[in-house]
N, C-alpha and C positions, 0 to 999 in steps of 0.2 A: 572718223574715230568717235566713239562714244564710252560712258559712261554709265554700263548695267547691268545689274544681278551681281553687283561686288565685284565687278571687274572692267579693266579694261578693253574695250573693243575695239580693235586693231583690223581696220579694212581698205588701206591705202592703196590707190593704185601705183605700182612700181614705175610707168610710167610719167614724166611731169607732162611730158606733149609728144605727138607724131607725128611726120609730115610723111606721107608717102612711105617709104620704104624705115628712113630713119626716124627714129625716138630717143630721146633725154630720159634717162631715167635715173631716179634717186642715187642710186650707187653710183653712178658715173660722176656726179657729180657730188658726193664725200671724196672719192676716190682721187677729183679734181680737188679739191680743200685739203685733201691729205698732203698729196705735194705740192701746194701752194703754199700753207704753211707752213711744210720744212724748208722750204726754201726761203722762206722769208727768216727765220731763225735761223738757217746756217746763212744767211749772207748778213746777220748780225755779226756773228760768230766771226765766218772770213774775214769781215771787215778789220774786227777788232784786234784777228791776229794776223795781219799783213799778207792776206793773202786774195788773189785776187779774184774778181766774179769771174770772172774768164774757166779757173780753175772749178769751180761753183759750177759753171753751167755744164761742162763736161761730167761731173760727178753726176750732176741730176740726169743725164741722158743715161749714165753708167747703170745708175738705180733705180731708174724706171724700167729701163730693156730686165735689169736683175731681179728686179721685183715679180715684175708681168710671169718673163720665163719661169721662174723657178718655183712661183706660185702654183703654176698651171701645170707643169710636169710633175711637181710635189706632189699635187692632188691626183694626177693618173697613174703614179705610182704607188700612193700609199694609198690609196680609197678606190681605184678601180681597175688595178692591174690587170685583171682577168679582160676585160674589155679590150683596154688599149692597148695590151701588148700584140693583140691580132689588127690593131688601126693605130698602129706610131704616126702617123704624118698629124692623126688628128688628134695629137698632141700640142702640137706647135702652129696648127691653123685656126683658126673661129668657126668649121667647117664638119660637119658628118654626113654619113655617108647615109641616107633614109630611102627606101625604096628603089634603090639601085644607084641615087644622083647623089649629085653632093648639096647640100643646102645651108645657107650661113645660120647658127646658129649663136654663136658669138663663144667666148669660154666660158662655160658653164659651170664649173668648177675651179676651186682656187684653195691653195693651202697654206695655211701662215707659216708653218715649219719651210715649206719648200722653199717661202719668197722669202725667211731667214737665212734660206742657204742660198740662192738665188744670190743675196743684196753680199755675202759674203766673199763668193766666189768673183759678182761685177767690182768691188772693192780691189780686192787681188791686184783684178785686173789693170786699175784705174790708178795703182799705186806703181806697178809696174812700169806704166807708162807717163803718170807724170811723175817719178821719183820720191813724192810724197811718202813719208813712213806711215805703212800700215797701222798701227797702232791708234798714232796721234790721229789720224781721218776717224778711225773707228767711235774712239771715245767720244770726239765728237757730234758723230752719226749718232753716237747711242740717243743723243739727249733727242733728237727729232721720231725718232721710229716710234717712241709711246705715242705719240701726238698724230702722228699719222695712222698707227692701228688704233686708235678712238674713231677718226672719223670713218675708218673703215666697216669695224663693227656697229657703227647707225646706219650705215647701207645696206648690211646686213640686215638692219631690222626695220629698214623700207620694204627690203624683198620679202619679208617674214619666211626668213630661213635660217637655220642655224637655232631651231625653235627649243626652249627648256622643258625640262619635265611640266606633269603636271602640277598646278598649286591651287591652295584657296587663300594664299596672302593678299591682301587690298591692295597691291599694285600688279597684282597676275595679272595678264593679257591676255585674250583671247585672237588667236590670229587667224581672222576670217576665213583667208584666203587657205588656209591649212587644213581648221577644224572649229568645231565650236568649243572645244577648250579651255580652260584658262589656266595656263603657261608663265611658269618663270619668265621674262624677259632678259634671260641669258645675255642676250648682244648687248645688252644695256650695261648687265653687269662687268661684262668686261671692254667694255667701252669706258666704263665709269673709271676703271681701276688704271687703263691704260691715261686715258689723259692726268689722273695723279700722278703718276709716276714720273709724266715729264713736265709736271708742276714742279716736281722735287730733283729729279735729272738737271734741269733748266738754272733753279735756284741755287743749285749746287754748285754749279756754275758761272752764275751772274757773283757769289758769291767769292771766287775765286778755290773753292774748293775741289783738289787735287790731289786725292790721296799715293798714286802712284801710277804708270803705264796701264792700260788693261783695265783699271778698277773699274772705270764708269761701263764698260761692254760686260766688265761679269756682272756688275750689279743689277746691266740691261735683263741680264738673259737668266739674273736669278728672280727679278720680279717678275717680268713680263709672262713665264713660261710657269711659274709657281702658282700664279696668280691662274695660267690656261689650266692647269693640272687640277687645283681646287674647282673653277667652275665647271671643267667638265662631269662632274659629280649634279649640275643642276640642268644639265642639257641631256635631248635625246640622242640617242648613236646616230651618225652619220649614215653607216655603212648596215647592212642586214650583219656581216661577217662579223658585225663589232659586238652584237647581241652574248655570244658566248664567253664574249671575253671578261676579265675583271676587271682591266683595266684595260679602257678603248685606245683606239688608236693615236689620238690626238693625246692624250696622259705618256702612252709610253713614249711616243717622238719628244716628248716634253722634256725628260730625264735624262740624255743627255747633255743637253744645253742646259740645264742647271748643274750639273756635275763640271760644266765645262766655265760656267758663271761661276762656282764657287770657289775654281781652281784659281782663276784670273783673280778675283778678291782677296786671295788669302795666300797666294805663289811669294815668295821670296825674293826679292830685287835689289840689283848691289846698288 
């Protein structure tokens, strides 16, 4: 990283080390911090309302498998349908099909809307099965998920992807590995916006602040997704297909989970 011509230069290798076959790379390890984190806040949380790690560690299995999944299908649905729907299997494998063979590749793609519905869907499940009231888990969950898509989106700007327009602001980036550019640091921005939120989700909290069922998941998915909606105006399209559009892909997946945040906020409760 360096510091020239008024901006930032951004040339990190995504890798930390390789041995052989396997490497550590930045994102794996936000990725690792993301639920390390939560897990150490909700087993604050468990503790303090009588409920036990046992029930904690089943959840975190629930929400990683829900995360991963729904991520990874999210994004071959919504950003590369044309592809995947002629190669389904490599949806759900780390694996493509190059030159006739299969070759590990790892998942290359990932969508935050998906591993929202993803975490939504393992929840269901996981209530179903310990009896837990949907609800009460959720609201809880809400206060951890900003805290873990922060550390997500600095992964994202290890790998320099997910790159902004272009800018002459004094904290544009130029992201080597891309272009010589210099670029909104988009991941930043909504890295930044997400760990507030569960500064304030958190404190909300520690403070005994409860407004009703639901409140803390609509106010999850009125910031979190309002805040994606605005930044995607500093980022470039993901997709070629998203060029013609007004509003890209990632803005309109955004708008119903705020209609669905603002409903839970402000819905009526005997």
């Amino acid at each position: 990283m360096s510091f020239i011509m008024d901006a930032i230069h951004w040339n990190i290798d995504p890798e930390i080390f390789k041995i052989g076959s396997f490497g550590l790379r930045y994102y794996a390890l936000c990725f690792l911090c993301a639920f390390v984190g939560s897990y150490i806040v909700m087993l604050k949380i468990f503790t303090k309302e009588g409920k036990s790690q046992e029930l904690l560690d089943q959840l975190s299995i629930y929400i990683f498998l829900g995360t991963l999944f729904g991520a990874r299908i999210g994004h071959c649905l919504f950003y590369e349908f044309d592809y995947y729907k002629d190669h389904l299997l490599e949806m759900v494998l780390p694996f493509r099909m190059i030159n006739g063979s299969f070759q590990l590749t790892g998942f290359t793609g990932l969508a935050s809307h998906g591993g929202a519905i993803g975490i939504l869907v393992a929840l269901y499940l996981y209530c179903r099965k310990t009896k837990i009231d949907f609800i009460w888990i959720a609201d809880r969950l809400a206060i951890v998920i900003p805290l873990a898509g922060g550390f997500i989106r600095v992964g994202n700007f290890f790998n320099s992807e997910i790159i902004g327009l272009p800018s002459d602001l004094p904290w544009a980036v130029v992201f080597e590995q891309i272009d010589q550019v210099a670029r909104h640091p988009a991941q930043l921005y909504e890295g930044i916006c997400y760990f507030i939120f569960f500064v304030v989700l958190w404190s909300r909290y520690k403070a005994g602040v409860f407004v009703k069922p639901g409140f803390n998941v609509g106010l999850l998915f009125v910031l979190i997704f309002s805040a994606r909606f605005i930044l995607e105006f500093f980022k470039e399209n993901q997709e070629e297909f998203e060029q013609s559009m007004q509003f890209n892909m990632g803005q309109l997946l955004s708008i119903p989970f705020i209609l669905v945040g603002l409903f839970l906020m402000f819905r009526k409760t005997k």
